[in-house]
mmJSON file of the N, C-alpha and C atoms, coordinates in Angstrom:
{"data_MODEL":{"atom_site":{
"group_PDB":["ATOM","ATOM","ATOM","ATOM","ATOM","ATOM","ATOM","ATOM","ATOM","ATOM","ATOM","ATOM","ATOM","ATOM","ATOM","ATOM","ATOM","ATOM","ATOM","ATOM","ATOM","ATOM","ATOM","ATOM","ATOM","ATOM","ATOM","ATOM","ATOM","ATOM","ATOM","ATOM","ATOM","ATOM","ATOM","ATOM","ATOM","ATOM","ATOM","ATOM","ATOM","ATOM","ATOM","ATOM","ATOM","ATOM","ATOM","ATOM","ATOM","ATOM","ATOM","ATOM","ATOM","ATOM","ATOM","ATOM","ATOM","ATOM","ATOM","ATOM","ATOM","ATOM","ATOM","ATOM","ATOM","ATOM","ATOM","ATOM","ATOM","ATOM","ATOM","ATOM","ATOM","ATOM","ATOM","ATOM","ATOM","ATOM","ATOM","ATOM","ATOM","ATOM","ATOM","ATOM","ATOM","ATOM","ATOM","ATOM","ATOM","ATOM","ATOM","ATOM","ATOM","ATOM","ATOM","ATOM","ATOM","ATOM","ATOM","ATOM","ATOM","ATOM","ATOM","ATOM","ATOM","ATOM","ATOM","ATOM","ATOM","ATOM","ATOM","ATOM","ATOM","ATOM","ATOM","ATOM","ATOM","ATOM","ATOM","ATOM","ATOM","ATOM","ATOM","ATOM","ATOM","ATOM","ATOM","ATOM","ATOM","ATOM","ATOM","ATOM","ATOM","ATOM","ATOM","ATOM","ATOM","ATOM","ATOM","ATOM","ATOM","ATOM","ATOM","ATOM","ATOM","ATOM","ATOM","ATOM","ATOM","ATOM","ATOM","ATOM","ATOM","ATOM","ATOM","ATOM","ATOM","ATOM","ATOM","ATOM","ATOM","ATOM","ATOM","ATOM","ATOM","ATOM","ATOM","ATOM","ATOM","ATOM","ATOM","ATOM","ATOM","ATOM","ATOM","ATOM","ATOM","ATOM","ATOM","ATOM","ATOM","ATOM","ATOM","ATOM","ATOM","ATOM","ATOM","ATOM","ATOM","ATOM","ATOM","ATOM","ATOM","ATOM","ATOM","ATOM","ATOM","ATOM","ATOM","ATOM","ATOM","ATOM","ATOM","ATOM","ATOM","ATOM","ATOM","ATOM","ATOM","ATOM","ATOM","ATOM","ATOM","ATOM","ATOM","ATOM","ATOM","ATOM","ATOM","ATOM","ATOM","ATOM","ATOM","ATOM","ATOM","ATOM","ATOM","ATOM"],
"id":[1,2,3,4,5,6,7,8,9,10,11,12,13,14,15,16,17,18,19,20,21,22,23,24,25,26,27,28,29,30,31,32,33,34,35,36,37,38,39,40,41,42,43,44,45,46,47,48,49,50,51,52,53,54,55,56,57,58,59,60,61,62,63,64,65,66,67,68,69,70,71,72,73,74,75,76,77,78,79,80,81,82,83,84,85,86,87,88,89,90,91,92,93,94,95,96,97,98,99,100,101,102,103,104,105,106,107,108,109,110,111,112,113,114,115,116,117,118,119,120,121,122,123,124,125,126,127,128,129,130,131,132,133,134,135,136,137,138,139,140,141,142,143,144,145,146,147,148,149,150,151,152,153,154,155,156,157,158,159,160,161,162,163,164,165,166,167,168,169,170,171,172,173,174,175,176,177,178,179,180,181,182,183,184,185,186,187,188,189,190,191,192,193,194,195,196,197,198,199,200,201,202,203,204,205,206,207,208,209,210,211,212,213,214,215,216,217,218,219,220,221,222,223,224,225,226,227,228],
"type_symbol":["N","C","C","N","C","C","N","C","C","N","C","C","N","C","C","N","C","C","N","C","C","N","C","C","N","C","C","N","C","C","N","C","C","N","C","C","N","C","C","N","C","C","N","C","C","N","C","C","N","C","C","N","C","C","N","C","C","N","C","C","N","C","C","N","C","C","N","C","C","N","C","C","N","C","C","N","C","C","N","C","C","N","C","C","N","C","C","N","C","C","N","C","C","N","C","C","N","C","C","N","C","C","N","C","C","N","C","C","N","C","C","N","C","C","N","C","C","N","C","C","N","C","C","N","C","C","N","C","C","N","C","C","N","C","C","N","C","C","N","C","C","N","C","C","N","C","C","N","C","C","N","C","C","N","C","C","N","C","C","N","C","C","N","C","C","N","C","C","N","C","C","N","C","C","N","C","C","N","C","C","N","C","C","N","C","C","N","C","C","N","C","C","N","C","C","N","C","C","N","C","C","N","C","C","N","C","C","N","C","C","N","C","C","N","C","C","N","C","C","N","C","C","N","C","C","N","C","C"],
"label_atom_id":["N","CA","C","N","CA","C","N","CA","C","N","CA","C","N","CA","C","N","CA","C","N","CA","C","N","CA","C","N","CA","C","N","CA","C","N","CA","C","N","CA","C","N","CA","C","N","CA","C","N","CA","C","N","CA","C","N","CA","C","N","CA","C","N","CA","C","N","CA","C","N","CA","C","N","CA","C","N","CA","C","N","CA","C","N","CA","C","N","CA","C","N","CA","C","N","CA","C","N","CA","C","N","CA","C","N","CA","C","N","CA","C","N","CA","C","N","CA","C","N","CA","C","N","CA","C","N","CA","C","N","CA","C","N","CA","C","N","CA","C","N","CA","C","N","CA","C","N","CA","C","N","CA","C","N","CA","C","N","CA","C","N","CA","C","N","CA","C","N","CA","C","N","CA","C","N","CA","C","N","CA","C","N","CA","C","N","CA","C","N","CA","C","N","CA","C","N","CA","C","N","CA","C","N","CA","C","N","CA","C","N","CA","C","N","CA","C","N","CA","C","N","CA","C","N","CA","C","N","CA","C","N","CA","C","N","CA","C","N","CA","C","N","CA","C","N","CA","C","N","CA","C","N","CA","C","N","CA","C","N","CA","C","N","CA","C"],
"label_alt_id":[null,null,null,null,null,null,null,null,null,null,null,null,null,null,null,null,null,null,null,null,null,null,null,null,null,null,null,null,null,null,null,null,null,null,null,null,null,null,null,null,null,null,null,null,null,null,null,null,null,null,null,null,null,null,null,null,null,null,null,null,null,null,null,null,null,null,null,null,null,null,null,null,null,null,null,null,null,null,null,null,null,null,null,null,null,null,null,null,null,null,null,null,null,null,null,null,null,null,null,null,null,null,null,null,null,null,null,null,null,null,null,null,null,null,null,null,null,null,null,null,null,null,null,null,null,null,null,null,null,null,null,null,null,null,null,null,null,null,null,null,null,null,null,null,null,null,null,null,null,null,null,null,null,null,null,null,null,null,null,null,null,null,null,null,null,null,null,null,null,null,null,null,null,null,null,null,null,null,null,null,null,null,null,null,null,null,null,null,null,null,null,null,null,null,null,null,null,null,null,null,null,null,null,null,null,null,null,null,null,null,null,null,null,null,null,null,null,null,null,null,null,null,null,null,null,null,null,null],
"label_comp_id":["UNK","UNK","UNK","UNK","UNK","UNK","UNK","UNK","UNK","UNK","UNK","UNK","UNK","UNK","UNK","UNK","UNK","UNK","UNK","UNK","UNK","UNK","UNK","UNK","UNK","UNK","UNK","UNK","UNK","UNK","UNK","UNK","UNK","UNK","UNK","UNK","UNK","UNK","UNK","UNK","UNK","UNK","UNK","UNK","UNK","UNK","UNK","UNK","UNK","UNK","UNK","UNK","UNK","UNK","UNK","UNK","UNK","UNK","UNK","UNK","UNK","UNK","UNK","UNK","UNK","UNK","UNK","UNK","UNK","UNK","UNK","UNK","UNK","UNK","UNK","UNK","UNK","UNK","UNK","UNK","UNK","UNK","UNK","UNK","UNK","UNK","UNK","UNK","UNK","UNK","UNK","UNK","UNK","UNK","UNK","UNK","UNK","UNK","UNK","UNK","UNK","UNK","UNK","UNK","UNK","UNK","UNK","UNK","UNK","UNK","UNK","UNK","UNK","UNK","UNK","UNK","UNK","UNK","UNK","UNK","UNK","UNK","UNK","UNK","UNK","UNK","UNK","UNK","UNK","UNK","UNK","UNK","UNK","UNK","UNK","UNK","UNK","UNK","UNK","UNK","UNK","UNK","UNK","UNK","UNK","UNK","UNK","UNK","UNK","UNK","UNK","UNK","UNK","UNK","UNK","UNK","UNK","UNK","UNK","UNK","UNK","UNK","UNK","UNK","UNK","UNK","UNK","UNK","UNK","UNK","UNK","UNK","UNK","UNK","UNK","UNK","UNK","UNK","UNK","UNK","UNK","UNK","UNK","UNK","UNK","UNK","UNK","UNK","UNK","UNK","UNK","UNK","UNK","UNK","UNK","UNK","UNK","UNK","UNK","UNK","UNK","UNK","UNK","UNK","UNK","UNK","UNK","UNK","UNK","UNK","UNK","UNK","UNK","UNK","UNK","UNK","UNK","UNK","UNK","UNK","UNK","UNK","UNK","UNK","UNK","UNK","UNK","UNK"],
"label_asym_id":["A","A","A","A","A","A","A","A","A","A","A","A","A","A","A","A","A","A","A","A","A","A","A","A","A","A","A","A","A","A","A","A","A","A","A","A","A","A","A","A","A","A","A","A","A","A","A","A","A","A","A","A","A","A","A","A","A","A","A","A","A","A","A","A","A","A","A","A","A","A","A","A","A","A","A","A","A","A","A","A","A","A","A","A","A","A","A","A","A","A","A","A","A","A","A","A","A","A","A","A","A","A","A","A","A","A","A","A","A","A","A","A","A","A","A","A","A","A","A","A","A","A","A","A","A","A","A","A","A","A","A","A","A","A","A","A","A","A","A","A","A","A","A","A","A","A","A","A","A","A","A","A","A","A","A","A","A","A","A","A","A","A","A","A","A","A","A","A","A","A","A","A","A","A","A","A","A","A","A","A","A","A","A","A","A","A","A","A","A","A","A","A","A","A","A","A","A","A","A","A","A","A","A","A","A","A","A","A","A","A","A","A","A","A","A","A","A","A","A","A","A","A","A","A","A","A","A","A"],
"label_entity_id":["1","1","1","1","1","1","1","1","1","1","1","1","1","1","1","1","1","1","1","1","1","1","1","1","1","1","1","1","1","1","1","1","1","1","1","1","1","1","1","1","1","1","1","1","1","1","1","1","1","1","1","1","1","1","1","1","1","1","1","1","1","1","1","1","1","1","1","1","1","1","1","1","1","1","1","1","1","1","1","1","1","1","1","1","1","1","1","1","1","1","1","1","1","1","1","1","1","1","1","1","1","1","1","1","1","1","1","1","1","1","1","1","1","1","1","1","1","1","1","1","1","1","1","1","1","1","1","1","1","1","1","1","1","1","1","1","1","1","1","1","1","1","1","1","1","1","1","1","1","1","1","1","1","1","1","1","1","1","1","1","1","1","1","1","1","1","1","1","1","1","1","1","1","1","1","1","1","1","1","1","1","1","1","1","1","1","1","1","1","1","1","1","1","1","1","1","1","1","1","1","1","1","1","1","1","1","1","1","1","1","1","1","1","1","1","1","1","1","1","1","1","1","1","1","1","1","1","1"],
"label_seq_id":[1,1,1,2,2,2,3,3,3,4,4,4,5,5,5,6,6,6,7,7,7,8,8,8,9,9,9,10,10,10,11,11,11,12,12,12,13,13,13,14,14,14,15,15,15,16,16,16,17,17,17,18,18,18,19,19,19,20,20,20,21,21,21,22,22,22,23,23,23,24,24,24,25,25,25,26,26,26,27,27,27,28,28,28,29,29,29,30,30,30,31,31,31,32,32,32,33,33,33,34,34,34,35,35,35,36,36,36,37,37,37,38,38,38,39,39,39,40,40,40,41,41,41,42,42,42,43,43,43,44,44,44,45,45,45,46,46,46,47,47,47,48,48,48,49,49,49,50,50,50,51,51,51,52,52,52,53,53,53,54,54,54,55,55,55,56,56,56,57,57,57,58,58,58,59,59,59,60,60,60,61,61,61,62,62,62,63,63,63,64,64,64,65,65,65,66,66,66,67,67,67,68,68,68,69,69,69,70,70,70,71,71,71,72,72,72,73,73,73,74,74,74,75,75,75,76,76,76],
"pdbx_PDB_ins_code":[null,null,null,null,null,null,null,null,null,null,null,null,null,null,null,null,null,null,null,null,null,null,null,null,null,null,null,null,null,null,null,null,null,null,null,null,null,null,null,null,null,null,null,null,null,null,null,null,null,null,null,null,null,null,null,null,null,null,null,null,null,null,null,null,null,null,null,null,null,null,null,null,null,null,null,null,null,null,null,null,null,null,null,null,null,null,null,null,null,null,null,null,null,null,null,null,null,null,null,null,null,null,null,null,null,null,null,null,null,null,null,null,null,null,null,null,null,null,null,null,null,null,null,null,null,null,null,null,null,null,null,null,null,null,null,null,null,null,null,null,null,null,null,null,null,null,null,null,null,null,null,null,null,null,null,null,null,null,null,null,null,null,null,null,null,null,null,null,null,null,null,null,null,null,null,null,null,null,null,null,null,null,null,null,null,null,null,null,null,null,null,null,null,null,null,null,null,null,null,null,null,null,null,null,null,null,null,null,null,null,null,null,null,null,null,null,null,null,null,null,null,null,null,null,null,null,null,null],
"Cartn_x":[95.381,96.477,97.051,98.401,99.333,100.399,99.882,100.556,101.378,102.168,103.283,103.675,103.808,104.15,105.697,106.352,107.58,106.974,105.861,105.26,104.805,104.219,103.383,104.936,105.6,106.937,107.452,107.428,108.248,107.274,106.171,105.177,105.096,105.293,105.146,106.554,107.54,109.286,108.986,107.829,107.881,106.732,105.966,105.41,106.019,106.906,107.81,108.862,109.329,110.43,109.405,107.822,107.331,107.186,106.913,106.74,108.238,109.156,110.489,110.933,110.146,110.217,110.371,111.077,111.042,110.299,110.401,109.733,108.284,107.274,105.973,105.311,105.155,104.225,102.971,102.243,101.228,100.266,99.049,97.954,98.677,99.264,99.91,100.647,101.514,101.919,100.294,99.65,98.274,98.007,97.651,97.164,98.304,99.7,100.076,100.246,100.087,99.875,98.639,97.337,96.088,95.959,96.635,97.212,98.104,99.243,100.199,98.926,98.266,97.063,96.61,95.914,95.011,95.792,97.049,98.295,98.285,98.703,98.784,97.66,96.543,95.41,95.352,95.436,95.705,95.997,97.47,99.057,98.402,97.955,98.2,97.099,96.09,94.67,95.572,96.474,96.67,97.656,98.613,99.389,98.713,97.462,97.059,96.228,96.277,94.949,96.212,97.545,98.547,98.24,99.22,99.065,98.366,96.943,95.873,95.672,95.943,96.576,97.552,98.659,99.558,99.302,98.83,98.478,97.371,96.634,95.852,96.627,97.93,97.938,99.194,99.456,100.45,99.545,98.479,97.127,96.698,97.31,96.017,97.203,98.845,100.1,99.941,99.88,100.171,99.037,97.636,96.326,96.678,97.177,97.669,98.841,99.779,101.052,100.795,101.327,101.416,102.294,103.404,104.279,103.767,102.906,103.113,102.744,103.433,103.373,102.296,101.119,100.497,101.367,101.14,101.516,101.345,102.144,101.648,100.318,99.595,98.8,97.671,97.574,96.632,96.741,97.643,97.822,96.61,95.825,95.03,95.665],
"Cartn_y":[120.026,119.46,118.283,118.277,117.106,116.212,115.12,114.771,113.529,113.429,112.292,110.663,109.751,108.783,109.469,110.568,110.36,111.431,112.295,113.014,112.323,110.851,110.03,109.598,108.983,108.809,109.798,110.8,111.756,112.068,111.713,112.187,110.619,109.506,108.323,108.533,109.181,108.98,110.231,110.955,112.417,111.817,111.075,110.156,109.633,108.481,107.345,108.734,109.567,110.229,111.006,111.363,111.215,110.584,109.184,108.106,108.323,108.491,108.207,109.218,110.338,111.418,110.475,110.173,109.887,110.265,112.053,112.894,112.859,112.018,111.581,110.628,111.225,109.934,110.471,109.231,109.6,109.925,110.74,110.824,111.499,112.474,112.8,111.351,110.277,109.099,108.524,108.462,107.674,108.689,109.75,110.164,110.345,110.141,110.384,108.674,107.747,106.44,106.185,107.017,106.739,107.745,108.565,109.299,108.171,107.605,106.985,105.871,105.308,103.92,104.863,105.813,106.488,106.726,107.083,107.718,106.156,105.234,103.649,103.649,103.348,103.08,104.092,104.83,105.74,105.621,105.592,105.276,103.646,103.024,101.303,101.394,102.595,102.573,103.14,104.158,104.623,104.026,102.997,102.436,101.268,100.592,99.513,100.153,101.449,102.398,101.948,102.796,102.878,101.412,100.221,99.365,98.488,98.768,98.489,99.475,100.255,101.541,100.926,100.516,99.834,98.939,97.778,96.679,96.798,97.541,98.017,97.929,98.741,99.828,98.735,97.413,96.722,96.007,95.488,94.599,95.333,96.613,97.55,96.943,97.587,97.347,96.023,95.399,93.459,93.353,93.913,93.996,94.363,95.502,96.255,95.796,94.939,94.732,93.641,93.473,92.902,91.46,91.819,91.01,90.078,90.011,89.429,88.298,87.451,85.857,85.282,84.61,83.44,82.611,82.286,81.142,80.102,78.784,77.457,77.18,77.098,76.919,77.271,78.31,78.971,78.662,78.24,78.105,76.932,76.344,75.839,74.516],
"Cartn_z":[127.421,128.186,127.399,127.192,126.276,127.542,128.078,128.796,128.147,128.745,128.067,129.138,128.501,129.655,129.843,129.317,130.199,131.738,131.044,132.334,133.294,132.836,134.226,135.075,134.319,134.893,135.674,135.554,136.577,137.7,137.264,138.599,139.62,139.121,139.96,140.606,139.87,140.837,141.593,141.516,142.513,143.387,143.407,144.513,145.311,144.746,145.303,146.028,146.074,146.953,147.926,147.731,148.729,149.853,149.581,150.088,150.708,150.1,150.923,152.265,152.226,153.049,154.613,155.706,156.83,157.504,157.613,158.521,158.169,157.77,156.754,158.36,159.08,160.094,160.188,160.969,161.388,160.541,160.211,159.598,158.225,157.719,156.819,155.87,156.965,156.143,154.961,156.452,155.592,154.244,154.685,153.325,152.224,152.189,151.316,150.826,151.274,150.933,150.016,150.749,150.232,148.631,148.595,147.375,146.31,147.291,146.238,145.642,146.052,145.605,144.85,144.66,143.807,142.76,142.873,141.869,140.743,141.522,141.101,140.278,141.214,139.995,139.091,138.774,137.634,136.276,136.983,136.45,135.016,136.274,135.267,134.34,134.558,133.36,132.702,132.481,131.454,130.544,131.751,130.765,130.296,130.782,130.047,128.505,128.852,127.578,126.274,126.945,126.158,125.426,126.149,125.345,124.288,125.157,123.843,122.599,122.667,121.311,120.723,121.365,120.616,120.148,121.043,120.395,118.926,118.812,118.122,116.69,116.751,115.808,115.226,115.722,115.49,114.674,115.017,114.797,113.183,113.111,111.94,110.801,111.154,110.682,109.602,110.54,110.267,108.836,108.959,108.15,107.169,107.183,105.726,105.296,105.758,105.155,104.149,103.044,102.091,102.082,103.382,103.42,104.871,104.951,106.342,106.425,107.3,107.481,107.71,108.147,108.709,109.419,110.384,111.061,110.521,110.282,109.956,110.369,111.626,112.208,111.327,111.101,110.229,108.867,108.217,106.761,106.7,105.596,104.944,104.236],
"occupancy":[1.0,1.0,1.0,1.0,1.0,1.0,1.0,1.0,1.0,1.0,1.0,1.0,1.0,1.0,1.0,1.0,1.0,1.0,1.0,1.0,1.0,1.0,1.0,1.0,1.0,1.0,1.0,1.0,1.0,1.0,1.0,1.0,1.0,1.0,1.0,1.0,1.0,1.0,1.0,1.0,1.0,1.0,1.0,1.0,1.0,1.0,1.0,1.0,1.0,1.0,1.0,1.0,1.0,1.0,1.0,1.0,1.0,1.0,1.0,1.0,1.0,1.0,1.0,1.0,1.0,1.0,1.0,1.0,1.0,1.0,1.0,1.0,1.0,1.0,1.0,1.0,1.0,1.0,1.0,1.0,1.0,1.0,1.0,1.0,1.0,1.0,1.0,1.0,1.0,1.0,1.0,1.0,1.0,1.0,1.0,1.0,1.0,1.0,1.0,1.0,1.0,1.0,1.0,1.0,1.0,1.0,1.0,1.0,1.0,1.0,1.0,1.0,1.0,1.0,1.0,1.0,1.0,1.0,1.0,1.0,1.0,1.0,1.0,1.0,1.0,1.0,1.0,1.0,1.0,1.0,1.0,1.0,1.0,1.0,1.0,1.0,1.0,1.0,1.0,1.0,1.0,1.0,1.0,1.0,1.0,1.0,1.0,1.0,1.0,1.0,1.0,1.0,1.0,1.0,1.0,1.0,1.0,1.0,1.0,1.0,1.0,1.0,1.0,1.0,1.0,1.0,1.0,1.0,1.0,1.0,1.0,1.0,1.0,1.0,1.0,1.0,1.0,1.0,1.0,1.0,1.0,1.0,1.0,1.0,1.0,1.0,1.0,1.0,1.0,1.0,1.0,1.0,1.0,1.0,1.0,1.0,1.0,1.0,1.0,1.0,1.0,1.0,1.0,1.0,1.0,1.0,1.0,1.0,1.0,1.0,1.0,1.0,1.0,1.0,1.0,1.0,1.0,1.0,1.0,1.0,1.0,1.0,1.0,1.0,1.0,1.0,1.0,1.0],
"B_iso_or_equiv":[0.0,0.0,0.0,0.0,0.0,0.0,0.0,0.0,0.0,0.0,0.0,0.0,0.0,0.0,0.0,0.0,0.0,0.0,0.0,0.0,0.0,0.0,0.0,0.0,0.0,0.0,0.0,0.0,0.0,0.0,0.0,0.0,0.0,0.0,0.0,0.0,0.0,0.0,0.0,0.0,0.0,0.0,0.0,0.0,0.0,0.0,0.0,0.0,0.0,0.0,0.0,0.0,0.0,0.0,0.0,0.0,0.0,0.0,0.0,0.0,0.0,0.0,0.0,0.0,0.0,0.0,0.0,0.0,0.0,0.0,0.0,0.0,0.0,0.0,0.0,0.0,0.0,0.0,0.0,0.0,0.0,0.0,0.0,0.0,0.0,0.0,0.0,0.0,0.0,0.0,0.0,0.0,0.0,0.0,0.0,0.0,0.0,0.0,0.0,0.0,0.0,0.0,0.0,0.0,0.0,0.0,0.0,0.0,0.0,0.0,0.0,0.0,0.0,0.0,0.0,0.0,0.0,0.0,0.0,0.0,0.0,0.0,0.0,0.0,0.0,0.0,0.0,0.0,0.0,0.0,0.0,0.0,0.0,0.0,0.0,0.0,0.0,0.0,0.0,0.0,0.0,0.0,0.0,0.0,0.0,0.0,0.0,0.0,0.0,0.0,0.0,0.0,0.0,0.0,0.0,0.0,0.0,0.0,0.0,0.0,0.0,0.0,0.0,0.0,0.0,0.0,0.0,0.0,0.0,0.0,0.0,0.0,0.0,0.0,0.0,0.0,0.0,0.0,0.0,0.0,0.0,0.0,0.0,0.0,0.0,0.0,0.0,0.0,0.0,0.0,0.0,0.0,0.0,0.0,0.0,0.0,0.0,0.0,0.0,0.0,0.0,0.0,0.0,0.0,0.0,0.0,0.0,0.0,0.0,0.0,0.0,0.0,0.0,0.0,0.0,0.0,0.0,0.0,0.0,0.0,0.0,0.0,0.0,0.0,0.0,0.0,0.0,0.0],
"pdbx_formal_charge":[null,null,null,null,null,null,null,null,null,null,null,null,null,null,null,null,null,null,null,null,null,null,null,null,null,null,null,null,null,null,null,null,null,null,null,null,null,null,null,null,null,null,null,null,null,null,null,null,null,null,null,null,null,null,null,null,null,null,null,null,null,null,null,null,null,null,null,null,null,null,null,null,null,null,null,null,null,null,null,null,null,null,null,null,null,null,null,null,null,null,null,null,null,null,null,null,null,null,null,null,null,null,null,null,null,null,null,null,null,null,null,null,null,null,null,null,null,null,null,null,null,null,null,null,null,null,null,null,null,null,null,null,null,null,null,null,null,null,null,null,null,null,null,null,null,null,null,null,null,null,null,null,null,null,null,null,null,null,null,null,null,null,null,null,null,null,null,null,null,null,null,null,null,null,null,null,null,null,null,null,null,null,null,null,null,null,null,null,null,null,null,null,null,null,null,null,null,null,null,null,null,null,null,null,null,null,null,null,null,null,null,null,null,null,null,null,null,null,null,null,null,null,null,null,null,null,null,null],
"auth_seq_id":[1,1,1,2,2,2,3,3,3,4,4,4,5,5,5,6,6,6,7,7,7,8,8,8,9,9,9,10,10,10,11,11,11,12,12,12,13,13,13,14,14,14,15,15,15,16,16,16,17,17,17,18,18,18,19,19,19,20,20,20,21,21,21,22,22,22,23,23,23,24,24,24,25,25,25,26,26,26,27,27,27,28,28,28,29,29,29,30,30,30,31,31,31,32,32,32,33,33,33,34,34,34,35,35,35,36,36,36,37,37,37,38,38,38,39,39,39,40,40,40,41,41,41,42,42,42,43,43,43,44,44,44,45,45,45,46,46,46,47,47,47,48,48,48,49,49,49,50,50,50,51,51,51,52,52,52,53,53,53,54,54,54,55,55,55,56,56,56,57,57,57,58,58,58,59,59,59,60,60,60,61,61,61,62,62,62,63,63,63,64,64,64,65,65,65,66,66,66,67,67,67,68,68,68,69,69,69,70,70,70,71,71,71,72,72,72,73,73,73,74,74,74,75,75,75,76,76,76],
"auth_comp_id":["UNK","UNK","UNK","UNK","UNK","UNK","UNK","UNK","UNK","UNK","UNK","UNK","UNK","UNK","UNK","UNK","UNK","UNK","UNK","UNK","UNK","UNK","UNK","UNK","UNK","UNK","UNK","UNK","UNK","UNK","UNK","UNK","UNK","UNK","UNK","UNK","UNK","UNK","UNK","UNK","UNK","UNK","UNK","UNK","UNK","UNK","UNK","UNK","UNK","UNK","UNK","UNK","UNK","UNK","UNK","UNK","UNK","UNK","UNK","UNK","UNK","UNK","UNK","UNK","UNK","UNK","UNK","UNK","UNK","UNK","UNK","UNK","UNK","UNK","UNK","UNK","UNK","UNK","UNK","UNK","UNK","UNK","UNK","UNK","UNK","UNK","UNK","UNK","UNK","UNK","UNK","UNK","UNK","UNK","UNK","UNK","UNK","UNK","UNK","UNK","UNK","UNK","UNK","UNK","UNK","UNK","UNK","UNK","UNK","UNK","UNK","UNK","UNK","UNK","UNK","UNK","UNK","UNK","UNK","UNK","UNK","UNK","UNK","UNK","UNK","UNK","UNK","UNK","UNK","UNK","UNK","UNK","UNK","UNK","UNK","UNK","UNK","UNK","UNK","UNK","UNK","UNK","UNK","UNK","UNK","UNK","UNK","UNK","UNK","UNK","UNK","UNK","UNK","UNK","UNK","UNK","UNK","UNK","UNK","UNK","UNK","UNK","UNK","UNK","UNK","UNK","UNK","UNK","UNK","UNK","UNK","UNK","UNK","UNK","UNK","UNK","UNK","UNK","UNK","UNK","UNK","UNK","UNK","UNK","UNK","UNK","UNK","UNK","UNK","UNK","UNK","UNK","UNK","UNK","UNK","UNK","UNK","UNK","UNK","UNK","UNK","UNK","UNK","UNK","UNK","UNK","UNK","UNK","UNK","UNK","UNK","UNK","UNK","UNK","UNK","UNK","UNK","UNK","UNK","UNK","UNK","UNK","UNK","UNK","UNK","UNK","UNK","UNK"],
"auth_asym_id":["A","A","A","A","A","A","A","A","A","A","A","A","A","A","A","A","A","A","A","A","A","A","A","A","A","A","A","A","A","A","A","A","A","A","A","A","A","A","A","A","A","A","A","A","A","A","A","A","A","A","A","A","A","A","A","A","A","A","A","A","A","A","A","A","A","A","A","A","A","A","A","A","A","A","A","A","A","A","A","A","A","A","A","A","A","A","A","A","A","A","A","A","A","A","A","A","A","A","A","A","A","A","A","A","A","A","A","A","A","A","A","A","A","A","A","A","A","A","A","A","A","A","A","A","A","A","A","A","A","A","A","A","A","A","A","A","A","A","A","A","A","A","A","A","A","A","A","A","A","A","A","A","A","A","A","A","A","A","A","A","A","A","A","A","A","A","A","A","A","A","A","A","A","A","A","A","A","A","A","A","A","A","A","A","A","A","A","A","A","A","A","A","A","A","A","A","A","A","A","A","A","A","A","A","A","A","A","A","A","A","A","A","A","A","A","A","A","A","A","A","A","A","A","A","A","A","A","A"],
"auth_atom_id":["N","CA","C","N","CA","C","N","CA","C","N","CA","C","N","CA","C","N","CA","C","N","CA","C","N","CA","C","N","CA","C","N","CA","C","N","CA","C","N","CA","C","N","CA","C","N","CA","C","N","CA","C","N","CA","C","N","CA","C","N","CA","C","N","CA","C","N","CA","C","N","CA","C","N","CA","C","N","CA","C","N","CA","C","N","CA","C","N","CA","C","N","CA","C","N","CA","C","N","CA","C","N","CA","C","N","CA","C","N","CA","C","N","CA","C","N","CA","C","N","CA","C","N","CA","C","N","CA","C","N","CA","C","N","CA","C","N","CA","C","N","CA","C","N","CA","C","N","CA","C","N","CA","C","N","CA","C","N","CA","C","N","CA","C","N","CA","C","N","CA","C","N","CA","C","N","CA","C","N","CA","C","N","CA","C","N","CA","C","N","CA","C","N","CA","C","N","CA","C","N","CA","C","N","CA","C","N","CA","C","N","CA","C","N","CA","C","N","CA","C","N","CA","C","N","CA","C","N","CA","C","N","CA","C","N","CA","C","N","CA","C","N","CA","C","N","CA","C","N","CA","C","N","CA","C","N","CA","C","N","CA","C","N","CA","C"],
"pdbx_PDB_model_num":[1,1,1,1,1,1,1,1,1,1,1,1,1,1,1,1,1,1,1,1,1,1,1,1,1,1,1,1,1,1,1,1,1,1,1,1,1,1,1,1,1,1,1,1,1,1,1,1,1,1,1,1,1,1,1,1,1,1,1,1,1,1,1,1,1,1,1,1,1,1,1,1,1,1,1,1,1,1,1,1,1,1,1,1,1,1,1,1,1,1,1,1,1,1,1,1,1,1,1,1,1,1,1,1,1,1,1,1,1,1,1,1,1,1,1,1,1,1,1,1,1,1,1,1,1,1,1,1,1,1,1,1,1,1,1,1,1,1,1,1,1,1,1,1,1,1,1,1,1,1,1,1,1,1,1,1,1,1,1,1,1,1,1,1,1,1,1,1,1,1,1,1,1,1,1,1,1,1,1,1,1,1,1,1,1,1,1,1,1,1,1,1,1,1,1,1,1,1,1,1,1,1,1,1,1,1,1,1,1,1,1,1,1,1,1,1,1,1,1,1,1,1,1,1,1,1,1,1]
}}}
């Protein structure tokens, strides 16, 4: 399975128009609420996974570049 953040994206806006359904009361509201929280926590592990990959790979970038600055701070 190859999932994509534009796939998590279309599945949190196919939640959220759940959530928007009116005709949604009663025990059905709850569980599709107690779904959207589960959807949420999900959702933010994967985009926090994402970003530490990125951050990572910006971190590896900067290591190998030849050109890259120091901060004053750090200079000697």
């Amino acid at each position: 399975m190859q999932n994509t953040l534009g796939d998590l994206n279309n599945h949190l806006f196919a939640q959220l128009e759940r959530l928007s359904d009116e005709d949604l009361v009663g025990e059905k509201l709850i569980e599709e609420m107690n779904r959207a929280k589960t959807i949420t926590a999900v959702a933010s592990q994967i985009i926090n996974n994402g970003s530490l990959v990125l951050d990572a790979q910006k971190t590896r970038d900067n290591i190998i570049s030849a050109d890259i600055k120091v901060p004053k701070y750090l200079e000697g």
